[in-house]
N, C-alpha and C positions, 0 to 999 in steps of 0.2 A: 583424277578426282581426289581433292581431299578428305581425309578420314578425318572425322573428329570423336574426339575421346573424351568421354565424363570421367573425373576422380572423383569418385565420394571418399571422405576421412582425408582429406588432402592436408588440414591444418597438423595430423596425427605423425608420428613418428615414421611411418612407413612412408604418408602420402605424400611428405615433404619431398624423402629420394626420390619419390615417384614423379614426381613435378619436373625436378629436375632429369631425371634422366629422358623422359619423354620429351623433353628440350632439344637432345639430339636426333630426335628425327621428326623426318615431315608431317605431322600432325599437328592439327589443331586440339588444343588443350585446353577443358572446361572443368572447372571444380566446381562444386556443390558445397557450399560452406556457410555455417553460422555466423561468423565474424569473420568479413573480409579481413580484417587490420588485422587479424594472425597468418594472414599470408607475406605479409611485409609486400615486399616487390615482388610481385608475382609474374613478368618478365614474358608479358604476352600471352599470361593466360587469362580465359573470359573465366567471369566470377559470376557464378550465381548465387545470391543471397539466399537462403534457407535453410530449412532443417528437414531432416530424411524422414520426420514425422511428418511434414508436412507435402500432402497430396499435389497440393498446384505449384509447390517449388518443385517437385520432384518430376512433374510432369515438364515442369519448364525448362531444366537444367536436361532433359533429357531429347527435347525435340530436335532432330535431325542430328543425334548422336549416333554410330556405328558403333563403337564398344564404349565398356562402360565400366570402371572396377570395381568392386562393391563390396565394401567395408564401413562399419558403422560400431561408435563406441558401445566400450563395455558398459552392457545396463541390461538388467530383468527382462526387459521387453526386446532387447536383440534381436531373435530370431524373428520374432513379430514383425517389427519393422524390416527387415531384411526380404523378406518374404513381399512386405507388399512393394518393397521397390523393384524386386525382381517380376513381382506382376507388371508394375507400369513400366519396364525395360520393355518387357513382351507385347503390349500394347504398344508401346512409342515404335518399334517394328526395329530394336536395337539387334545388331549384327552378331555380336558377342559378348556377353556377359561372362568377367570374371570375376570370381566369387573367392573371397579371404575365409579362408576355412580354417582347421585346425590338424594340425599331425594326430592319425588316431581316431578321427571323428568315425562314433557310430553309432547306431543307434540305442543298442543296450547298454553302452558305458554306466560306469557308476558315475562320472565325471561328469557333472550337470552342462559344462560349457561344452564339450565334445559332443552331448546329445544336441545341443541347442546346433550347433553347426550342421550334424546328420542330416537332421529335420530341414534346414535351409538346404542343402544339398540334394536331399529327396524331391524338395518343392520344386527347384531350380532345374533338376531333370527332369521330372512328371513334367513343366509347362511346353520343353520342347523347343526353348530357348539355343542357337547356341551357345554355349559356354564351355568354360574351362574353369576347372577348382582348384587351385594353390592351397595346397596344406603344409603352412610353415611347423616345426617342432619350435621347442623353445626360444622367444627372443633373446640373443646374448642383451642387447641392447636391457632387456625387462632388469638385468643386473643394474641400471644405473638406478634403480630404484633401493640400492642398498648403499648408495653410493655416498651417503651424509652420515652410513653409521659410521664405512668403514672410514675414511676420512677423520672421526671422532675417534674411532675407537683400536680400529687396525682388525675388528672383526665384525662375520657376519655370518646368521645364522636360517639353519633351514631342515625342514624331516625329509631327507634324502637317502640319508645314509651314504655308503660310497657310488651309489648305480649312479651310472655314465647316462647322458643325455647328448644326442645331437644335436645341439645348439647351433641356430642360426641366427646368422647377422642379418639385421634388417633392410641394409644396404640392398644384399642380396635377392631379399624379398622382393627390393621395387625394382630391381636389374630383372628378376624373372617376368613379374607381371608388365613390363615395358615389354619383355619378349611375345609374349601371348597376346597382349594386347592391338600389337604392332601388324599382328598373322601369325606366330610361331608357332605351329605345330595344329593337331584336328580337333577342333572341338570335340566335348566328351570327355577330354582327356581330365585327369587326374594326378597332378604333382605333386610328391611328398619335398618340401623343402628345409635339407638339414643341411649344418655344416659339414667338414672335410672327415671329423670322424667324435665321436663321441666323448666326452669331455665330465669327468664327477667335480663337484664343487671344490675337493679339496687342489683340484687342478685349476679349475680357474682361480683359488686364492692366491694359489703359486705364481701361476701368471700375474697377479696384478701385484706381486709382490716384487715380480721382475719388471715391470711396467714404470711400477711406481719408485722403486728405490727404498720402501719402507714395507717393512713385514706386514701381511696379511694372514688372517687363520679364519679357519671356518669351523662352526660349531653345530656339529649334526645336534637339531630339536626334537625332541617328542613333538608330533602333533599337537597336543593341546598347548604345549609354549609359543608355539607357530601362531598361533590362532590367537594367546592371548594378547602377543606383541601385536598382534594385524587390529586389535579390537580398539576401535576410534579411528583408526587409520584408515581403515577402508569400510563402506559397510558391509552388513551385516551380508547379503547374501553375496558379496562380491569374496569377502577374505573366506567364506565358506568352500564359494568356487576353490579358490587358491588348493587351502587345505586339500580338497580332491584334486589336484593338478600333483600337487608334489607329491601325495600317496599314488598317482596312476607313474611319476618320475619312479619315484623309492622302488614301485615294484618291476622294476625293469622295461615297460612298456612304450621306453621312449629312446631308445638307444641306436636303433638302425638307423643305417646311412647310406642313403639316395644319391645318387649323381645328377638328379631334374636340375640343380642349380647350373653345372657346367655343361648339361645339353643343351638348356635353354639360353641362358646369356651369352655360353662361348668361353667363359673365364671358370678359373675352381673356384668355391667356395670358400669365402671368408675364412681365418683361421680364428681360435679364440686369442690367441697371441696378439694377432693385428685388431683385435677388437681390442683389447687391453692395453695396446701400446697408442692407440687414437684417440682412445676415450680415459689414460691415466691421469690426465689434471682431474678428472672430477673424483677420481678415487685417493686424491693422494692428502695427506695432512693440509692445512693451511697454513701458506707459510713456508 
């Protein structure tokens, strides 16, 4: 019998590998998407128009689905909507639900985004659902979002300090969840999903200094320079999150490193090196 599998967030960074890796095996593959035409060729996957606010797409995109991944953009209402999609997974009579978490997620964080995932997490196990939670650490990939200073400038900045981070490629992320999604392992379960070993900023400048053939430096920020640079650039309660992300980094609380990536895929996890050496045109000068 065929499985079929819903990706919500498919247009997203993650969901794209995730498309694609799920290409290699026998399933049937559904995306849940607001604009079909940021799927480009989608390569045999069925397309359902909609948004994850929206109840009768959500219902529709899920009918005679078996697992289902579930991820949904950064916005204030996250967990809200996240929540009631996991409702209608349990209603549609889905097999397994995976759930895109966060490294860290709990419920008393001071980290507004790590409460928000708790909370989905709680709900997702109180309905009794099966699933499984993938809890990435940091995306190396979220570095490309620095990636027009350092290009400009040869630097980029952040309130870190030197604490190390298990950064994870996001490659990885959708090689894991291809794995659970597929049958890997018992529902319930819980994956922290880091890189190979822990990595501080002034390490990945170095890398991408070797990556790129042109010096890179990195400039530990006070938090409030963090925050001013982020103000216009993202909103208001999004660059707030950040700020609490990099103060939960700065205080060492993100540095352990997991092996869930080479249980579940079969392969080690990404290095930051090889994140740096695939992704150096977008870091390196113009020209």
């Amino acid at each position: 019998m065929t499985t079929t599998v819903l990706v919500t967030g498919a247009t997203g960074g993650i969901g794209g590998h995730l498309l694609t890796a799920l290409a290699g095996h026998e399933v049937t593959v559904r995306a849940l998407v607001r604009d079909p035409d940021r799927l480009g060729d989608a390569g045999g996957v069925e397309v359902v128009r909609g948004d994850l606010r929206d109840p009768d797409a959500v219902a529709a995109a899920l009918h005679g689905v078996d697992a289902a991944f579930l991820n949904s953009p950064s916005a204030p209402d996250a967990a809200t909507t996240q929540i009631a999609v996991a409702d209608a997974a349990a209603t549609a009579g889905v097999s397994r639900l995976v759930l895109l978490s966060q490294f860290a997620a709990r419920a008393d964080s001071p980290v507004r985004f790590l409460r928000w995932h708790a909370a989905v997490e709680q709900h997702v196990h109180d309905l009794g659902i099966g699933h499984v939670v993938l809890r990435p650490n940091l995306f190396l990939q979220g570095l490309l979002a620095f990636a027009p200073l350092v290009a400009a400038t040869g630097r980029f900045g952040a309130p870190i300090g030197d604490a190390a981070v298990s950064a994870v490629d996001v490659r990885d992320i959708a090689d894991a969840a291809t794995a659970v999604l597929t049958g890997a392992g018992p529902d319930g379960a819980v994956h922290d999903l880091t890189g190979p070993r822990a990595v501080t900023h002034a390490e990945i400048a170095a890398a991408l200094t070797r990556a790129t053939g042109h010096p890179v430096a990195f400039d530990d920020l006070v938090p409030e320079a963090f925050a001013a640079a982020l103000d216009g650039v993202l909103p208001p309660w999004q660059a707030a999150g950040l700020v609490e992300d990099y103060a939960h980094y700065g205080r060492g609380e993100a540095a352990r490193v997991d092996d869930s990536v080479a249980v579940l895929t079969g392969h080690p996890a990404r290095t930051l090196e090889e994140f740096a050496r695939d992704h150096a045109a977008a870091f390196a000068p113009a020209g």
